[in-house]
N, CA, C and O atoms as CSV, one atom per row, in Angstrom:
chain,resi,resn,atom,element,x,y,z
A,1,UNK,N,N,0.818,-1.184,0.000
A,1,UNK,CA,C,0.000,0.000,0.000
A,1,UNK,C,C,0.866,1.253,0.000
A,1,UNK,O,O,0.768,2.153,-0.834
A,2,UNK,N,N,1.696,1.224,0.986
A,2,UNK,CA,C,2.510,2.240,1.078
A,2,UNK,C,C,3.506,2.731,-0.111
A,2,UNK,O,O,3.664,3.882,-0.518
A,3,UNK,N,N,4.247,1.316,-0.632
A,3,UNK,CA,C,4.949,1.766,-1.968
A,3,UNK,C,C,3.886,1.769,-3.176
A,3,UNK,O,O,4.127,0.952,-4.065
A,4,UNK,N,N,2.887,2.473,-3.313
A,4,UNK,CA,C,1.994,2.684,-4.368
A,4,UNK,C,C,2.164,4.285,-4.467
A,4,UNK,O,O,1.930,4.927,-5.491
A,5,UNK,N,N,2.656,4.891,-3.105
A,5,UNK,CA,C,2.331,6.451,-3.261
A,5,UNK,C,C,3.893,7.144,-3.543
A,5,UNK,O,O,4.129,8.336,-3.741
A,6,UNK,N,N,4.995,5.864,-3.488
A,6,UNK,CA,C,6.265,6.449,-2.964
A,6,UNK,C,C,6.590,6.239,-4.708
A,6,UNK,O,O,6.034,5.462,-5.484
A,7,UNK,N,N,7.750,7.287,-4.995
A,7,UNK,CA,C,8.103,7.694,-6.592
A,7,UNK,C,C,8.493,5.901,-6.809
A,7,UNK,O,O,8.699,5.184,-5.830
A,8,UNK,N,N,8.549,5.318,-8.405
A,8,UNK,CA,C,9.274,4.845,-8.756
A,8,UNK,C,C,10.713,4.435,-8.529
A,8,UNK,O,O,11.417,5.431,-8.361
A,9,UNK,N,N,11.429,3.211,-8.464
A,9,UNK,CA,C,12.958,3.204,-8.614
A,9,UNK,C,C,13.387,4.176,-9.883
A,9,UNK,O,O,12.624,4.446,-10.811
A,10,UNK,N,N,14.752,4.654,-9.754
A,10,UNK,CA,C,15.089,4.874,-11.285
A,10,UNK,C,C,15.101,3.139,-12.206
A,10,UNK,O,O,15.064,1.954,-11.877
A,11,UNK,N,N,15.153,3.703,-13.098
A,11,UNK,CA,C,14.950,2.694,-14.103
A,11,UNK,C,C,13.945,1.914,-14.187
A,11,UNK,O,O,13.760,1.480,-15.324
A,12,UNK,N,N,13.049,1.492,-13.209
A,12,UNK,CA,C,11.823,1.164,-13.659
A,12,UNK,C,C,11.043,1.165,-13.873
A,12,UNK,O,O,10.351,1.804,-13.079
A,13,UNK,N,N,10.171,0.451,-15.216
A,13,UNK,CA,C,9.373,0.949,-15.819
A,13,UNK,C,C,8.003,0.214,-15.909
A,13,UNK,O,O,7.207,0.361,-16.837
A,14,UNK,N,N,7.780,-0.821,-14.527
A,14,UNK,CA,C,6.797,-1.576,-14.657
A,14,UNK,C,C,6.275,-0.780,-13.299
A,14,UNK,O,O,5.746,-1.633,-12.587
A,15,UNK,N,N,6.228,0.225,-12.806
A,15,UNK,CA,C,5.314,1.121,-11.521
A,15,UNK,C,C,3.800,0.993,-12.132
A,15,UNK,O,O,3.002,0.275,-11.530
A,16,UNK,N,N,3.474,1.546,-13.087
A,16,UNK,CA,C,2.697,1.519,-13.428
A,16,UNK,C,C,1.510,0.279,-13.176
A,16,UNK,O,O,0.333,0.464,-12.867
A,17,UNK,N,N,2.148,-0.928,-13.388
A,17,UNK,CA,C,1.591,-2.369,-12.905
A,17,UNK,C,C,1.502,-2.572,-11.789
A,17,UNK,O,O,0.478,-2.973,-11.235
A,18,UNK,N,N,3.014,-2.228,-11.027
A,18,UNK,CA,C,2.941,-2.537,-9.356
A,18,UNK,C,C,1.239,-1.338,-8.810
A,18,UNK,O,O,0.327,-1.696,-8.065
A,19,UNK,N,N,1.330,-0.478,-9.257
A,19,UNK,CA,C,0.328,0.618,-8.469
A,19,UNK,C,C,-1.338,-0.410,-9.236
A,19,UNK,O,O,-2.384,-0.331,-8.591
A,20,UNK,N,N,-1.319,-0.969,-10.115
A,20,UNK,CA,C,-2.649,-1.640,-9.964
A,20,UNK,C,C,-2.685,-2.567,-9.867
A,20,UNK,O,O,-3.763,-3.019,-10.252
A,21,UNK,N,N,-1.735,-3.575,-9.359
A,21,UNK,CA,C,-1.905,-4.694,-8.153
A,21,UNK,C,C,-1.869,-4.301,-6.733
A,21,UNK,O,O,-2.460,-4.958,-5.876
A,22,UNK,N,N,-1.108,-3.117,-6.436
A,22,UNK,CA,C,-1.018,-3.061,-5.110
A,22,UNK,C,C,-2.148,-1.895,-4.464
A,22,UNK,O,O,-2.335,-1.701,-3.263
A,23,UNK,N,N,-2.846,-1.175,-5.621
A,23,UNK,CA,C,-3.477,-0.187,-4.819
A,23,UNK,C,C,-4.719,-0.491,-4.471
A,23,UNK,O,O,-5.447,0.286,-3.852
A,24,UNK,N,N,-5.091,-1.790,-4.890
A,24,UNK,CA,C,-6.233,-1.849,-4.190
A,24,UNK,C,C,-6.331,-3.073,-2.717
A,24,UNK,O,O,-7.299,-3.785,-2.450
A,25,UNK,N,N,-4.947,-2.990,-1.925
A,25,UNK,CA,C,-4.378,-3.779,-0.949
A,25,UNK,C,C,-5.285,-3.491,0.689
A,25,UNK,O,O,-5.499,-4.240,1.643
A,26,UNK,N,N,-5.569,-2.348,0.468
A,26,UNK,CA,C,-6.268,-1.626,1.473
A,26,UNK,C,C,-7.452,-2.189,1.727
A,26,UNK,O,O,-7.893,-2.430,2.851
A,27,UNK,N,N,-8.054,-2.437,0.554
A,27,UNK,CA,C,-9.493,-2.929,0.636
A,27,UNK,C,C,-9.571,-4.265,0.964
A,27,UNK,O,O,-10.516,-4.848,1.495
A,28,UNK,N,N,-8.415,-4.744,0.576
A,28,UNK,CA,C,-8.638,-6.700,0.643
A,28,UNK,C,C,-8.059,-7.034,2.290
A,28,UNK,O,O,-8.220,-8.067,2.940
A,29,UNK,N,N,-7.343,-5.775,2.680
A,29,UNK,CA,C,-6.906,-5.752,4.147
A,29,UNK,C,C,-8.663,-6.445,5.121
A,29,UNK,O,O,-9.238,-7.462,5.508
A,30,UNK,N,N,-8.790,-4.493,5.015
A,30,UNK,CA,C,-10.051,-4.636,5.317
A,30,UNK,C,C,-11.378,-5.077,5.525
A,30,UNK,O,O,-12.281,-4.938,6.351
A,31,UNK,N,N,-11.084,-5.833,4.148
A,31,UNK,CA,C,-12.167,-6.812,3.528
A,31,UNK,C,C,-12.236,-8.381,4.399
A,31,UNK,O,O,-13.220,-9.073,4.656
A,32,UNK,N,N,-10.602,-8.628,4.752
A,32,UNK,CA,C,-10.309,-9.493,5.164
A,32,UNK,C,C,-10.506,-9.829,6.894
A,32,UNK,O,O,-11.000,-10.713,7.594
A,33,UNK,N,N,-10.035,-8.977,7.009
A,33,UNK,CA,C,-10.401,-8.855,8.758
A,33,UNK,C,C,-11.648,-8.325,8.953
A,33,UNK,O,O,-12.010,-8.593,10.098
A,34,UNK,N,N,-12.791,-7.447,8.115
A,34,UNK,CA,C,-14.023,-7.494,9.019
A,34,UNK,C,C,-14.671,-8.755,8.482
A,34,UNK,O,O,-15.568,-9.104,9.250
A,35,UNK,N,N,-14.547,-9.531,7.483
A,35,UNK,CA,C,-15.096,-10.434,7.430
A,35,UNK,C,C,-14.974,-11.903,8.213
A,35,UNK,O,O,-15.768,-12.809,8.465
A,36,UNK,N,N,-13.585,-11.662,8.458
A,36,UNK,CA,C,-12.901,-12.967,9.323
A,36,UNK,C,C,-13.481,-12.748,10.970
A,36,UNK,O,O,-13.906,-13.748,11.548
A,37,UNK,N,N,-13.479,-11.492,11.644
A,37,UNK,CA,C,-14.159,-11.254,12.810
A,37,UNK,C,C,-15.800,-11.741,12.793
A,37,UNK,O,O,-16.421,-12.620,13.391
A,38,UNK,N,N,-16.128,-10.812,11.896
A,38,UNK,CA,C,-17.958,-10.984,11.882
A,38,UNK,C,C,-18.016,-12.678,11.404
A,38,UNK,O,O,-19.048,-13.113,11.917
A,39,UNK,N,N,-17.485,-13.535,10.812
A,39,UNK,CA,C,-17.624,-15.138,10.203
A,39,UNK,C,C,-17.337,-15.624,11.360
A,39,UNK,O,O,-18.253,-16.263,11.878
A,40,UNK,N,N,-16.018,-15.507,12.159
A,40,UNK,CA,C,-15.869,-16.257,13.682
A,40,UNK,C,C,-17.094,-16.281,14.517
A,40,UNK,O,O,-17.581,-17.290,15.027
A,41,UNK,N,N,-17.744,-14.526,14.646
A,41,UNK,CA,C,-18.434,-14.673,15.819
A,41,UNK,C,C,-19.749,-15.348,15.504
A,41,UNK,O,O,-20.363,-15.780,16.479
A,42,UNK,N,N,-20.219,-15.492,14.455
A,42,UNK,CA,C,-21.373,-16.057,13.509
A,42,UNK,C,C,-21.264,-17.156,13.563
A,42,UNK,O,O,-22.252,-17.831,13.854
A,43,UNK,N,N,-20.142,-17.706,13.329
A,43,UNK,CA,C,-19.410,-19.014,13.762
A,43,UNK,C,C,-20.202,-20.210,14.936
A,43,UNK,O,O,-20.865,-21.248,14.929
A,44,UNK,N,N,-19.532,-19.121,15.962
A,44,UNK,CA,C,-19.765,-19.461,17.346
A,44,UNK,C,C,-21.195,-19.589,17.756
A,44,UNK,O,O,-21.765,-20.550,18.272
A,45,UNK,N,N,-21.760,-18.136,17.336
A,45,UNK,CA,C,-23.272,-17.940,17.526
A,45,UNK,C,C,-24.239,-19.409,17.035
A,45,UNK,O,O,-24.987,-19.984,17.826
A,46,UNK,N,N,-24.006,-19.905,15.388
A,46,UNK,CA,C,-24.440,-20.690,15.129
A,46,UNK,C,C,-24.079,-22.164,15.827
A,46,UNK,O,O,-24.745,-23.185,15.657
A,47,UNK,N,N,-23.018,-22.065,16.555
A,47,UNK,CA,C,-22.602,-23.814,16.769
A,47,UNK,C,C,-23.385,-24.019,18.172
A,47,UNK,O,O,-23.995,-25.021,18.546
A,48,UNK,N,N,-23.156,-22.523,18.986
A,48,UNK,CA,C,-23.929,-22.410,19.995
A,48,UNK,C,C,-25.282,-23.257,20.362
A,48,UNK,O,O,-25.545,-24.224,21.077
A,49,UNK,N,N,-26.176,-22.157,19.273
A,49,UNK,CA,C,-27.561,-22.374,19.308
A,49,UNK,C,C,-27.690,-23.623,19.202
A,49,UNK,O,O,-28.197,-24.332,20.072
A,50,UNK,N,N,-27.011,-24.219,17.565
A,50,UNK,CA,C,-27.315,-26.365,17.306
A,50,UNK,C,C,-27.191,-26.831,18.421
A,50,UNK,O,O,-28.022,-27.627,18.859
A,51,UNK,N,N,-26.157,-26.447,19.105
A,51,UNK,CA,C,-25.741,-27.373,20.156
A,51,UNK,C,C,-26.814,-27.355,21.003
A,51,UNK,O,O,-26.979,-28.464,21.513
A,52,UNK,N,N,-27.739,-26.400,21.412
A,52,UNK,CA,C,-28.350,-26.156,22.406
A,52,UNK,C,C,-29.501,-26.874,21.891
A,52,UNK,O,O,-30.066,-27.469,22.808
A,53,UNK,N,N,-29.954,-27.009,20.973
A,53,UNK,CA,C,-31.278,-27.757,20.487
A,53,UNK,C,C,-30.832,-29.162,20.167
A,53,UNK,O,O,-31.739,-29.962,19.935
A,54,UNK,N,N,-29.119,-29.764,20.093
A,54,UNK,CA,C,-29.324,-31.053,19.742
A,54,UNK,C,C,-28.553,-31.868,20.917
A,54,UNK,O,O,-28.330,-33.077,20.992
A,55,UNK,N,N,-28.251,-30.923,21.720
A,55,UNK,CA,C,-27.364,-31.662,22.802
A,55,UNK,C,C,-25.534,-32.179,22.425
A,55,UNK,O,O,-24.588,-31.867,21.701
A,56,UNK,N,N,-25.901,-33.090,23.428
A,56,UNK,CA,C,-24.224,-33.792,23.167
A,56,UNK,C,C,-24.099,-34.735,21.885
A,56,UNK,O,O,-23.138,-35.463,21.637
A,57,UNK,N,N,-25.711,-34.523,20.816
A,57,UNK,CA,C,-25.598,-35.772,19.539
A,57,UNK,C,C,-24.971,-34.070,18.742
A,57,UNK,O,O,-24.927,-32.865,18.991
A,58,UNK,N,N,-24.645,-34.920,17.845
A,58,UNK,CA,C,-24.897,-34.424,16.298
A,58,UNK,C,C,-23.884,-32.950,16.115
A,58,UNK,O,O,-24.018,-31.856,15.566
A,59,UNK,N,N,-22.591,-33.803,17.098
A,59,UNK,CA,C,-21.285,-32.713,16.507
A,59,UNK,C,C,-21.103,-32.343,14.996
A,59,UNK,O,O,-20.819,-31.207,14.617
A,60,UNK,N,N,-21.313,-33.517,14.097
A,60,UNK,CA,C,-21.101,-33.233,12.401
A,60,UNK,C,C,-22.256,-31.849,11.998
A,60,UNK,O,O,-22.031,-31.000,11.135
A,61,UNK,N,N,-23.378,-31.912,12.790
A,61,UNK,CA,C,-24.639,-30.977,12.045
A,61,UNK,C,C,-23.687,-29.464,12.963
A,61,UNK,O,O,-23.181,-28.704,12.138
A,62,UNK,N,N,-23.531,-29.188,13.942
A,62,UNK,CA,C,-23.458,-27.913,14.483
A,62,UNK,C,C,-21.925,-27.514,13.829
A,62,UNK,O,O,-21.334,-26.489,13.488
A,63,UNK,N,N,-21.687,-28.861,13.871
A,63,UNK,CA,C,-19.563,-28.358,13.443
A,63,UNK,C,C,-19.742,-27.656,11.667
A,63,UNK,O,O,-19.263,-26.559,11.380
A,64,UNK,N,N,-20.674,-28.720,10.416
A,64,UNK,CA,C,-20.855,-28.214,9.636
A,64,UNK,C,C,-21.604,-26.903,9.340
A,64,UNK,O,O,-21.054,-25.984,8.734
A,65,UNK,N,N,-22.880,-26.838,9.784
A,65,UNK,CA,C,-23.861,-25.632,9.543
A,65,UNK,C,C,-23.261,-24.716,10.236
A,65,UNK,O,O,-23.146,-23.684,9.575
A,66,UNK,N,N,-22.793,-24.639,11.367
A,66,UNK,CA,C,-22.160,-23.266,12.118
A,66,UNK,C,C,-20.770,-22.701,10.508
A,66,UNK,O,O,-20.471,-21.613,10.015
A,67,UNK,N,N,-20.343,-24.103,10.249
A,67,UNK,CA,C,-19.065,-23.147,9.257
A,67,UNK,C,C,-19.595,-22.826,7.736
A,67,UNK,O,O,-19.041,-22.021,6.988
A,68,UNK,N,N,-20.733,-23.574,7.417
A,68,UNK,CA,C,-21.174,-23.420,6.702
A,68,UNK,C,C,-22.130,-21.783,6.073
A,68,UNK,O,O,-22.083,-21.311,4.937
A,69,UNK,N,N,-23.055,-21.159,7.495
A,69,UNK,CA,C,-23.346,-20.270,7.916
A,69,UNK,C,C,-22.472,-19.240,7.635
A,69,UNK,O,O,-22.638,-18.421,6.730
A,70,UNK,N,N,-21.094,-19.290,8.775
A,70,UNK,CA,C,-20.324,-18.169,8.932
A,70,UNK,C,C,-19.346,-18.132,7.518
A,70,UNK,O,O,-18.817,-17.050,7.266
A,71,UNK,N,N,-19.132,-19.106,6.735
A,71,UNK,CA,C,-18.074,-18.828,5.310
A,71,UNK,C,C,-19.174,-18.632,4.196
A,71,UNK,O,O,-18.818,-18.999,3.076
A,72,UNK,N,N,-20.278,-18.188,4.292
A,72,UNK,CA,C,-21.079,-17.441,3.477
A,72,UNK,C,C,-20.804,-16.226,4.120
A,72,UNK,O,O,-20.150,-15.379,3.511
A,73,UNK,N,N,-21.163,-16.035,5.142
A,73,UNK,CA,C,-21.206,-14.406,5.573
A,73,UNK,C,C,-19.343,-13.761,4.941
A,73,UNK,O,O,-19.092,-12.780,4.241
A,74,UNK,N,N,-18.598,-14.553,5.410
A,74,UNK,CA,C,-17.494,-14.360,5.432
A,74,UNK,C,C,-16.945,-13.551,3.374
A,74,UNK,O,O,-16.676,-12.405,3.014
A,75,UNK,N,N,-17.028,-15.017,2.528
A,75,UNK,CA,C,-17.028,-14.604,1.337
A,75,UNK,C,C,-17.670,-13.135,1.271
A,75,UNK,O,O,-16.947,-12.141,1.320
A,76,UNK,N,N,-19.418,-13.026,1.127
A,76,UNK,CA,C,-19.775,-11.816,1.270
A,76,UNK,C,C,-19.532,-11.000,1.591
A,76,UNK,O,O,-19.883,-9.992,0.976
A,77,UNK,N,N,-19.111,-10.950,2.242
A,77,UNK,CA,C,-18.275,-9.621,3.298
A,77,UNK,C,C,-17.010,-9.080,2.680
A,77,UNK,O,O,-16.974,-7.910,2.299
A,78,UNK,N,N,-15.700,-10.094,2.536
A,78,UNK,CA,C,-14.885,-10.144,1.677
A,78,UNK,C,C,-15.317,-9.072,0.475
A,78,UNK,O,O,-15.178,-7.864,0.281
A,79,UNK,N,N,-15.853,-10.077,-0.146
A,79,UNK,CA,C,-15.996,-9.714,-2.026
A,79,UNK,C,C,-16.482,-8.673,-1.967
A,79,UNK,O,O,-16.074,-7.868,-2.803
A,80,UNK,N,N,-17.487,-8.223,-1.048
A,80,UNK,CA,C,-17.960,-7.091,-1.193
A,80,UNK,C,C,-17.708,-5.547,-1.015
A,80,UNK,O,O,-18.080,-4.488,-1.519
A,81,UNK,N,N,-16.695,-6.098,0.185
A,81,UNK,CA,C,-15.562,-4.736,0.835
A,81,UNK,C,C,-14.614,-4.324,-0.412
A,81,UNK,O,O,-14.494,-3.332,-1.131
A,82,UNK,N,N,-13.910,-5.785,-0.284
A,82,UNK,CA,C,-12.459,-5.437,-1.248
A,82,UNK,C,C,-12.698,-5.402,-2.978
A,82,UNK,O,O,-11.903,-4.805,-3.704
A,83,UNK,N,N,-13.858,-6.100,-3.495
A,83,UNK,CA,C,-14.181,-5.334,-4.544
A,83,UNK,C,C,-15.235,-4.920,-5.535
A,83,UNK,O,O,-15.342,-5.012,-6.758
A,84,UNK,N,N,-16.001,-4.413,-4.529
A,84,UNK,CA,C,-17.167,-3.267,-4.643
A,84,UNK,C,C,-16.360,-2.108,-5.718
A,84,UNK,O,O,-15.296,-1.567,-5.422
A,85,UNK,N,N,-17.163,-1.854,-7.090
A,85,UNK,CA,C,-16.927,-0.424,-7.414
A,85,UNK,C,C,-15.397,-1.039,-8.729
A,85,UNK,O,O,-15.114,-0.567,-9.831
A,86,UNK,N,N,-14.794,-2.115,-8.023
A,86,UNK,CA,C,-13.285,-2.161,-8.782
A,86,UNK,C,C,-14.223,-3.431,-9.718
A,86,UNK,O,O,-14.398,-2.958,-10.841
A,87,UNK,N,N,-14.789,-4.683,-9.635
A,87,UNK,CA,C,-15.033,-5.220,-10.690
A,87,UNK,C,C,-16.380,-5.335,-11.047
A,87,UNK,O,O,-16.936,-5.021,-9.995
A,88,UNK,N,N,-17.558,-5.668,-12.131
A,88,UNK,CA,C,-18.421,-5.352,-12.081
A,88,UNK,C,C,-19.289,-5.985,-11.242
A,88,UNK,O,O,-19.135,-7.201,-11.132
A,89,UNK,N,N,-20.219,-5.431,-10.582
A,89,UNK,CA,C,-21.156,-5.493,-9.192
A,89,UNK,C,C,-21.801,-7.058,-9.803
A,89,UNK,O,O,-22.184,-7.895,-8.986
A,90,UNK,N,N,-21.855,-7.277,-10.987
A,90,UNK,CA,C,-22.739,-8.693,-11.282
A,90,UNK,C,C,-21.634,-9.618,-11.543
A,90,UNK,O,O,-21.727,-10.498,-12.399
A,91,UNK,N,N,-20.555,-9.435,-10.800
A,91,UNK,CA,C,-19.907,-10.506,-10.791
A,91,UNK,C,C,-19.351,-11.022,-9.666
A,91,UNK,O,O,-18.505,-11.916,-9.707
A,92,UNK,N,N,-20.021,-10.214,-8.008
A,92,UNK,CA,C,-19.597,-10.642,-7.143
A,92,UNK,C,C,-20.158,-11.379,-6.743
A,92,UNK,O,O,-19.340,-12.112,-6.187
A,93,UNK,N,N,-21.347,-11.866,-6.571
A,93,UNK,CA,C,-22.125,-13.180,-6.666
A,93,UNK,C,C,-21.575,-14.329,-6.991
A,93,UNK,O,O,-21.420,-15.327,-6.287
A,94,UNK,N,N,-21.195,-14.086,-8.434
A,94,UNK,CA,C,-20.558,-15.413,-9.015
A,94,UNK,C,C,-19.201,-15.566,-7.962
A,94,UNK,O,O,-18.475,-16.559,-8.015
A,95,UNK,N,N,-18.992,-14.547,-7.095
A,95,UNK,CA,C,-17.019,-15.057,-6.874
A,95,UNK,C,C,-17.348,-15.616,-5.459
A,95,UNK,O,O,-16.663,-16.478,-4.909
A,96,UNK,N,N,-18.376,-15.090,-4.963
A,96,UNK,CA,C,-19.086,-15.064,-3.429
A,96,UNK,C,C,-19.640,-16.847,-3.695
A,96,UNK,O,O,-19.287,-17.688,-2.868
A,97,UNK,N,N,-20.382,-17.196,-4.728
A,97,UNK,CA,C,-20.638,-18.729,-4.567
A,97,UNK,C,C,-19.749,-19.659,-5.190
A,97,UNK,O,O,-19.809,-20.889,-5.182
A,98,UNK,N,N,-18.917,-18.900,-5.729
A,98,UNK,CA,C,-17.374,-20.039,-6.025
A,98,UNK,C,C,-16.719,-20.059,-4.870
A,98,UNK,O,O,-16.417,-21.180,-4.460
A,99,UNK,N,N,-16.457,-19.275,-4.321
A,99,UNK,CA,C,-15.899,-19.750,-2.910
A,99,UNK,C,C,-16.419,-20.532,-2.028
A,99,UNK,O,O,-15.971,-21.493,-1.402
A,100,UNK,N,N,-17.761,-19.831,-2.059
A,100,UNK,CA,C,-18.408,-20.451,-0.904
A,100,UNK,C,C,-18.650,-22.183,-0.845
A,100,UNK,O,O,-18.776,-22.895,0.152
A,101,UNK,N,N,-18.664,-22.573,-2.350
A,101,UNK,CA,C,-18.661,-23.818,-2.652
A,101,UNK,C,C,-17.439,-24.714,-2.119
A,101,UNK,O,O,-17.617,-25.817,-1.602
A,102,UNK,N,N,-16.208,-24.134,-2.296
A,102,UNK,CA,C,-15.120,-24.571,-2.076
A,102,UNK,C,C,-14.892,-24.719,-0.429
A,102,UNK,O,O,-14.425,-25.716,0.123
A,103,UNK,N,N,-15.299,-23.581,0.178
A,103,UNK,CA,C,-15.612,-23.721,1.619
A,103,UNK,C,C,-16.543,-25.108,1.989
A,103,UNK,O,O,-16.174,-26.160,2.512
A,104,UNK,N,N,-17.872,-24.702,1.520
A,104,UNK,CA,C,-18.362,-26.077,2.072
A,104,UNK,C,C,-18.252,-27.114,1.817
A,104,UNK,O,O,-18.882,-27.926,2.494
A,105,UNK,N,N,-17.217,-27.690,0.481
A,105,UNK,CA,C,-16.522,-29.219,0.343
A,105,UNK,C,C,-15.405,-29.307,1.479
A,105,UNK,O,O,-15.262,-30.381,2.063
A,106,UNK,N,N,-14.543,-28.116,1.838
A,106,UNK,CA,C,-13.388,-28.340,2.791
A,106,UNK,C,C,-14.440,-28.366,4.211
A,106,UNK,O,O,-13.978,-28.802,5.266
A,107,UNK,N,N,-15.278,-28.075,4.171
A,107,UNK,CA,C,-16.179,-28.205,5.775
A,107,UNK,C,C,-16.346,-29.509,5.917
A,107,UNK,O,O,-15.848,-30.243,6.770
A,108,UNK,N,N,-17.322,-29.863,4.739
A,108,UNK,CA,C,-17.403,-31.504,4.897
A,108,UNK,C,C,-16.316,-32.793,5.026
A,108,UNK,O,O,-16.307,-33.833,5.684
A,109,UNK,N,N,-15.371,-32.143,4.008
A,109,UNK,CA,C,-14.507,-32.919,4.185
A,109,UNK,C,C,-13.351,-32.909,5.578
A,109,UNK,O,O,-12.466,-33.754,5.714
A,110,UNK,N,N,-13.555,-31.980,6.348
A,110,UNK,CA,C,-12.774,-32.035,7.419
A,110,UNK,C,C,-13.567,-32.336,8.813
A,110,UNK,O,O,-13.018,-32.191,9.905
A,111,UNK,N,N,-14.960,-32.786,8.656
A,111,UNK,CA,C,-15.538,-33.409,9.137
A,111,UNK,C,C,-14.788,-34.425,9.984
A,111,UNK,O,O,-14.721,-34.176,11.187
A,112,UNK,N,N,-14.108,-35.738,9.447
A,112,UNK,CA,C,-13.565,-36.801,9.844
A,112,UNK,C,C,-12.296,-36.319,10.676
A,112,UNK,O,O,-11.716,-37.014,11.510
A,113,UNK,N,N,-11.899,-34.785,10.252
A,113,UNK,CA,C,-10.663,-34.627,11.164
A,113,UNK,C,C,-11.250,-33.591,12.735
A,113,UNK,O,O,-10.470,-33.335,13.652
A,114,UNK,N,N,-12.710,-33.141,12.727
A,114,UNK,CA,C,-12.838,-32.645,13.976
A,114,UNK,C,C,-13.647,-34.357,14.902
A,114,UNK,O,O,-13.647,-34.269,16.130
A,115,UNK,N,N,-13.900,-34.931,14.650
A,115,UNK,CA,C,-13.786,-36.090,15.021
A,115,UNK,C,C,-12.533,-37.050,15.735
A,115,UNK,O,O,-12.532,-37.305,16.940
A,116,UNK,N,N,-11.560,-37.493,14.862
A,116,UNK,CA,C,-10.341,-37.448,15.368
A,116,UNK,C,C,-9.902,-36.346,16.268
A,116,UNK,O,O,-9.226,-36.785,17.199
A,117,UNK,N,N,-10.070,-35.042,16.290
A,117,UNK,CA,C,-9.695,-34.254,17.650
A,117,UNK,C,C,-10.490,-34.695,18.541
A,117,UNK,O,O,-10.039,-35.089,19.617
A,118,UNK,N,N,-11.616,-34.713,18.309
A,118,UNK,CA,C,-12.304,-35.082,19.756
A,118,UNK,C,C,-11.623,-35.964,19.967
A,118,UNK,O,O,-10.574,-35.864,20.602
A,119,UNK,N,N,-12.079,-37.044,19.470
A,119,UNK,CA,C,-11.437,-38.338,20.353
A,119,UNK,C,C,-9.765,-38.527,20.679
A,119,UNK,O,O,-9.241,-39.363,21.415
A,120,UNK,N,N,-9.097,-37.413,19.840
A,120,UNK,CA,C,-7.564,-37.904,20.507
A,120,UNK,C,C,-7.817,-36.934,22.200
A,120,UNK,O,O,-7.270,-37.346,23.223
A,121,UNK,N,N,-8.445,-36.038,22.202
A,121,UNK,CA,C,-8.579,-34.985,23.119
A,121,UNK,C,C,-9.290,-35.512,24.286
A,121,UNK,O,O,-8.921,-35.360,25.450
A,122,UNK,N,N,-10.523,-36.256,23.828
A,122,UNK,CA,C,-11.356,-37.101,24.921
A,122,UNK,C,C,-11.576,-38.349,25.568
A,122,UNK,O,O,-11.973,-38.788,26.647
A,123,UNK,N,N,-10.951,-38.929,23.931
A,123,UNK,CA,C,-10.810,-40.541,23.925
A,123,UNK,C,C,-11.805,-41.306,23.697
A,123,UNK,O,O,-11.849,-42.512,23.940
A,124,UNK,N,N,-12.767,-40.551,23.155
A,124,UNK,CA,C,-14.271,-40.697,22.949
A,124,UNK,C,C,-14.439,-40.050,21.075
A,124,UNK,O,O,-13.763,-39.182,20.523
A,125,UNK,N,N,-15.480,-40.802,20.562
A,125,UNK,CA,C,-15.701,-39.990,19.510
A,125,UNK,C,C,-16.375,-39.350,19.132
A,125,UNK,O,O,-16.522,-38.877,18.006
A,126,UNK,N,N,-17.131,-39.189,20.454
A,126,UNK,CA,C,-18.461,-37.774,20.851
A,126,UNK,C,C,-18.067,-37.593,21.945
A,126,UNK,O,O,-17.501,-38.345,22.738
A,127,UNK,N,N,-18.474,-36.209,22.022
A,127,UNK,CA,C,-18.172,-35.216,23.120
A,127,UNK,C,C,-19.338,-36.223,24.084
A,127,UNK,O,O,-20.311,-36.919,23.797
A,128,UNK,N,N,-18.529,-35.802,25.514
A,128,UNK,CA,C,-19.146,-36.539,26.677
A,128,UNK,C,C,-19.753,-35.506,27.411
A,128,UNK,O,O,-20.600,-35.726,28.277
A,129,UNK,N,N,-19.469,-34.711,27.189
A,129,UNK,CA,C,-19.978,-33.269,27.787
A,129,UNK,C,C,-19.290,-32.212,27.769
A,129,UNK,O,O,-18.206,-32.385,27.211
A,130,UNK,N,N,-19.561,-30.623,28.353
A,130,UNK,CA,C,-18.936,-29.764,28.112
A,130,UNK,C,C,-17.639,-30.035,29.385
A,130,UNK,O,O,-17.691,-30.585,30.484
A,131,UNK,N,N,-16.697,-29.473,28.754
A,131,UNK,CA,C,-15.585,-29.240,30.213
A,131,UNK,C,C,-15.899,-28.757,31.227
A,131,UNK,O,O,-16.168,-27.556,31.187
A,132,UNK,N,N,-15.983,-29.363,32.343
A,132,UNK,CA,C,-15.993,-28.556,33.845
A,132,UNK,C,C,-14.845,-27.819,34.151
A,132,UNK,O,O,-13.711,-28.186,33.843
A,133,UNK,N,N,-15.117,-26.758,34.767
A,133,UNK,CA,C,-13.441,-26.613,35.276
A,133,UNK,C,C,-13.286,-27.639,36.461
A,133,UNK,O,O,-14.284,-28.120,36.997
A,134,UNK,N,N,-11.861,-27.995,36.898
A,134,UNK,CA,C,-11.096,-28.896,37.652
A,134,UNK,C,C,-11.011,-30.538,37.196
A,134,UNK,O,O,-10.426,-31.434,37.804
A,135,UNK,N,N,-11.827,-30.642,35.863
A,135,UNK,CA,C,-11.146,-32.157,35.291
A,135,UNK,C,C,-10.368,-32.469,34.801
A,135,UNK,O,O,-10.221,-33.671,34.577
C-alpha cells in the first residue's frame, strides 16, 4: 500500500503495474479482517444455538452448519468490501458462490478430522460433555 504512493525506482518501468496490483491492498486488508471477525463470531453464535437444540448428539450438524453459515457471511463480506466499485457489481455473486462452494466441500470434508480431535482430546468420539473446570 505504502509503496503505491512512494516515486518509482530509477529505471523502472513496470510502476505503473505494481500501483494496480497493489493499490487496491487496502481494501482486501479490510475486507479481510471485518469479514474474518464478523464469520468467527457467527461461527460461534451458530454452533452455539445447534448445540443447544441437539445436545451432546450431532457434533457433524453444528460443526458443519455453524461453518457453513459463517463462510457465506465471510465470502460476502470479503468480495464485497475489497471489490465493490473495482469489478463489475454482477460478478460478485458469481465469486461469493465459487468460494463459498469450495468452503463447504473443505467443511465436509474435514468433518472426519474434527472427530479425530475429539477423540484424541477425549478418547471418545463424541463429546461426553462440556468441560468442567477442575477435570
Amino acid at each position: 500500500m505504502v509503496g503505491t504512493k512512494l516515486p518509482p525506482a530509477p529505471g523502472w518501468d513496470l510502476n505503473a503495474a505494481y500501483i494496480s496490483i497493489f493499490a487496491s491492498a487496502g481494501r482486501m486488508i479490510v475486507g479481510s479482517v471485518t469479514a474474518t471477525i464478523f464469520a468467527q463470531l457467527l461461527d460461534i453464535l451458530v454452533f452455539v444455538r445447534v448445540k443447544r437444540m441437539t445436545g451432546q448428539k450431532g457434533l457433524w450438524i453444528r460443526n458443519n452448519l455453524s461453518t457453513m453459515v459463517a463462510q457465506f457471511a465471510d465470502a460476502s463480506i470479503f468480495y464485497s468490501i475489497a471489490f465493490y466499485g473495482v469489478i463489475p457489481t454482477s460478478e460478485i455473486p458469481k465469486l461469493v458462490f465459487g468460494t463459498y462452494l469450495v468452503k463447504v466441500l473443505l467443511s465436509i470434508l474435514g468433518t472426519p478430522v474434527v472427530y479425530l480431535m475429539v477423540h484424541r482430546i477425549t478418547g471418545h468420539w463424541t463429546a461426553r460433555g462440556d468441560l468442567v473446570a477442575g477435570q
